[in-house]
Each structure stands twice: as C-alpha cells, then as structure tokens.
C-alpha positions as CSV (number, residue, x, y, z in Angstrom):
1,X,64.7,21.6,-32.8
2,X,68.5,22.6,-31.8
3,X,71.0,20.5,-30.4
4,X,73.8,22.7,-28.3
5,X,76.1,21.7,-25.8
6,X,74.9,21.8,-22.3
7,X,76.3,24.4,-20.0
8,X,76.8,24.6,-16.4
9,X,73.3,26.7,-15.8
10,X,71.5,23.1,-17.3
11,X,73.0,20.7,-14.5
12,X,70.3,20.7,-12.4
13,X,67.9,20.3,-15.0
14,X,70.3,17.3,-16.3
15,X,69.8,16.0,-12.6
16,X,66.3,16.8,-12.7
17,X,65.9,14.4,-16.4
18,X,67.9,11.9,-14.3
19,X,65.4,11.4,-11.5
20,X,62.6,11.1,-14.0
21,X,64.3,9.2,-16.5
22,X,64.4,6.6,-12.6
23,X,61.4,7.0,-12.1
24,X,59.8,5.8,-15.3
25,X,62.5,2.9,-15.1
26,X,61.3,2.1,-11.8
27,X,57.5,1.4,-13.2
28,X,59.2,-1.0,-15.7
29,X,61.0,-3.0,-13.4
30,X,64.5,-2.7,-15.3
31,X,67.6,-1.5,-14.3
32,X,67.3,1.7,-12.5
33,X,70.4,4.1,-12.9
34,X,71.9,5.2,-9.7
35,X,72.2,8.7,-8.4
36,X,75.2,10.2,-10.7
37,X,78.1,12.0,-9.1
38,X,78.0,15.5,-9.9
39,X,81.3,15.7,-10.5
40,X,80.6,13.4,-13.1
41,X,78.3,15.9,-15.3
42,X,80.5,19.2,-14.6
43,X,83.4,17.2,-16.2
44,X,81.2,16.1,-19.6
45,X,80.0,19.5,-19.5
46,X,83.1,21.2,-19.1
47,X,84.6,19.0,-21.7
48,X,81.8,19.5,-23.7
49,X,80.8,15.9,-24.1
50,X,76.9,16.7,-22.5
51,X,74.2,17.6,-24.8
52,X,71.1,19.1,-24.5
53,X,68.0,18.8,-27.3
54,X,65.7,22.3,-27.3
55,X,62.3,22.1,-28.6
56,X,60.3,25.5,-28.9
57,X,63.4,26.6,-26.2
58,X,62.4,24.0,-23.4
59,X,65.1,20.8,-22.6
60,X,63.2,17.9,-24.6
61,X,66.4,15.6,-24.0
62,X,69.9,15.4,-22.2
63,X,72.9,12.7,-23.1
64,X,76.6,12.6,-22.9
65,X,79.4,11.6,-25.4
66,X,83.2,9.8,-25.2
67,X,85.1,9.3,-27.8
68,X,86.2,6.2,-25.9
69,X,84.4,3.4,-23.2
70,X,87.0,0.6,-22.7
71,X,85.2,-0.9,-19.9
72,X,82.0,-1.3,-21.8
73,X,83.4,-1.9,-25.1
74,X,86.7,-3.5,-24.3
75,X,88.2,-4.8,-27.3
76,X,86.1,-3.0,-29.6
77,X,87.1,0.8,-27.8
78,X,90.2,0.3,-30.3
79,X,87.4,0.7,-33.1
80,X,86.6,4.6,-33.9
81,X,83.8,5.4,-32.3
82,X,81.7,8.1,-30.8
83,X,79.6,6.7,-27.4
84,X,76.1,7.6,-26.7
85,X,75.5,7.7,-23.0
86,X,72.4,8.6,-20.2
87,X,69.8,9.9,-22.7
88,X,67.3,11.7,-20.9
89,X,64.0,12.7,-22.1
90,X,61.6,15.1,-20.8
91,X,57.9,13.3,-20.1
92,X,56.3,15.8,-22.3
93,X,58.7,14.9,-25.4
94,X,58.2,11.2,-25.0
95,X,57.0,9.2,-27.9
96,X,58.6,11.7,-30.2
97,X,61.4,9.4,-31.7
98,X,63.9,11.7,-30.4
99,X,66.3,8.9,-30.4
100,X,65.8,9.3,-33.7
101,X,67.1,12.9,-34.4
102,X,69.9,11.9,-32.2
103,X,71.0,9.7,-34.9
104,X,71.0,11.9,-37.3
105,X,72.5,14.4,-35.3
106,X,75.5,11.4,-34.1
107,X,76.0,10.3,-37.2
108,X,76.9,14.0,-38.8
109,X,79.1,14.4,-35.5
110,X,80.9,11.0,-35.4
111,X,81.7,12.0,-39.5
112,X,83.0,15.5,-38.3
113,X,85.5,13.5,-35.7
114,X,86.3,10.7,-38.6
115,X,84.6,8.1,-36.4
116,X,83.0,5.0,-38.0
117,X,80.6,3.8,-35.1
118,X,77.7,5.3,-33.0
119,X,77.6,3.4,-29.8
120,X,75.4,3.1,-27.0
121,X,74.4,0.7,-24.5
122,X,71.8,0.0,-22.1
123,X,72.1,-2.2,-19.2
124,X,69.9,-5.5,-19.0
125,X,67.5,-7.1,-21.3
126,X,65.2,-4.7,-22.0
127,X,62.9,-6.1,-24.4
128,X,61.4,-2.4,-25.6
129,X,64.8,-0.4,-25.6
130,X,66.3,-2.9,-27.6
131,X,63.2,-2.8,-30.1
132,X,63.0,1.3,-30.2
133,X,67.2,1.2,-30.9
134,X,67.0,-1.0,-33.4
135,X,63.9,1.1,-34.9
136,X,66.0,4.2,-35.1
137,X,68.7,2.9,-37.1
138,X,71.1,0.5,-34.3
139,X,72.1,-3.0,-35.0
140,X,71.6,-5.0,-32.0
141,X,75.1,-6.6,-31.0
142,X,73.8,-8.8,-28.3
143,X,73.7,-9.2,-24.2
144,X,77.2,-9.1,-23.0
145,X,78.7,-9.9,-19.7
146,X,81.6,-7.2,-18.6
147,X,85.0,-7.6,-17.4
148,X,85.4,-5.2,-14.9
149,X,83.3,-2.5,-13.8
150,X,84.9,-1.2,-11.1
151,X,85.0,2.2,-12.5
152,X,81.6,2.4,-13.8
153,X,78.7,3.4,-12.5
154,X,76.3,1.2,-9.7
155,X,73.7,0.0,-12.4
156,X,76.7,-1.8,-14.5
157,X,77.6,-3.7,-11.5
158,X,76.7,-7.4,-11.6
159,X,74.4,-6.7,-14.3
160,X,75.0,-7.7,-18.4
161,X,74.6,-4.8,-20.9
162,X,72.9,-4.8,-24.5
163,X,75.2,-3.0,-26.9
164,X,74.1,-1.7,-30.3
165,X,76.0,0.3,-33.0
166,X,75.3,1.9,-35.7
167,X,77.9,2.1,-38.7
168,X,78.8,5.7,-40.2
169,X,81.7,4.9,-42.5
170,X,80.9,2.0,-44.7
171,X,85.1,1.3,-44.6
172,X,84.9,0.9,-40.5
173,X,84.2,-2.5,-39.3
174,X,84.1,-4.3,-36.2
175,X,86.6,-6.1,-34.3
C-alpha cells in the first residue's frame, strides 16, 4: 500500500470513485453527494490537498485535505486541524478498513504540519458511517446544524452533518 498525492492524469478516475461512491449511496438511501465542479478537484490537486491510496498499483481510495473548513467547523476551524474530505473507495477495496490506514496515514501527516485534530464529516445520520468512524479510531462529536452553507457543496444544503475528530496531540483540545 502507498499513499501519494493525486495528479492531474487521476481526475477522471477521482470523478469516476465519485459516481460510484453515488451510486452505492443511492442504495442506502442517505445523502447522495452531488456532481463536483471540476474546477473543484484541479485546485486540491494542484494544491496538493487530493490523495490517492494504491494497492498492488490500482486506485483503492481517493480523498482531499484543508488545513481549514470554517463553514463546517465554525468556531472550532480556530482549532489546528487537518480535514478529511470525499473519501472514495474503489468497490473492489471495500470492506478493507481503509479508513483505517487513512488514520494512520492523517495522523503522521497532521503531526508533520503540527496539527492536533483529524477531522472529517459526513452529512446526515448515517447510522453505519458513524459506527465504522468511530471503529477506526474518531470520536463522534454529534449531529450539528450549520450556519451557512452557501459556499459548500449541494449535499450540505438544508441537511445537518455528523462531525468526528480524532485527537493527535494529547496538548490540543477542543473549543
């Protein structure tokens, strides 16, 4: 297993995670994400905030990092924190616990930046996300209703969002 920055040649397979990753929500009846802007994938990618997770040299999973996500987080975006966004796994990766080696992997990374928190966030009440979060290592902050999402994608609109976090420096706490 490797973790490496996605590149520009990996957008449409990004795209391609995306529509499956929507699919599968749709045969839950959660949430569905909305089509992403493009423009919104060059940019982490460019910035190199979009990962990519390569087993045996095939895409297993996809997500993107901030270092900041005031509209989600609010108050707590003072807090030093890396956010976890869009992970994407590949069908034939599923039940791997690749959320899993993503913490690990977060946890090292938020430590090389001198962040305390791993953040991520899903929108609804998904009863099984919440459960496999908390299984690989997130504390479950609770259902919250935003502020203002006019700057954030469809599937935050008029919706509430679970938000977890994990702590990596003992000294960091919550707001």
């Amino acid at each position: 297993m490797e973790i490496v920055n996605s590149t520009a040649n990996d957008i449409e397979e990004i795209f391609n995670l995306y529509k499956i990753a929507t699919a599968f929500q749709k045969t839950k009846y959660i949430v569905q994400w909305p089509q992403f802007e493009q423009a919104l994938i060059e940019t982490e990618v460019a910035e190199l905030r979009q990962w990519k997770m390569l087993i045996d040299g095939q895409v297993a999973c996809v997500w993107a990092t901030t270092f900041s996500d005031p509209q989600i987080w609010e108050e707590k975006n003072a807090d030093p924190a890396v956010y976890i966004h869009r992970i994407a796994t590949h069908p034939d990766f599923r039940g791997q616990n690749l959320v899993t080696a993503i913490v690990t992997w977060a946890k090292a990374y938020a430590r090389a930046h001198d962040k305390s928190f791993v953040r991520l966030d899903t929108v609804g009440e998904n009863q099984g996300l919440i459960h496999h979060y908390q299984k690989s290592g997130f504390n479950y902050l609770g259902l919250f209703n935003l502020k203002n999402t006019d700057q954030l994608p469809a599937h935050y609109h008029n919706a509430p969002v679970s938000l977890f976090e994990l702590v990596v420096n003992e000294s960091g706490a919550s707001k």
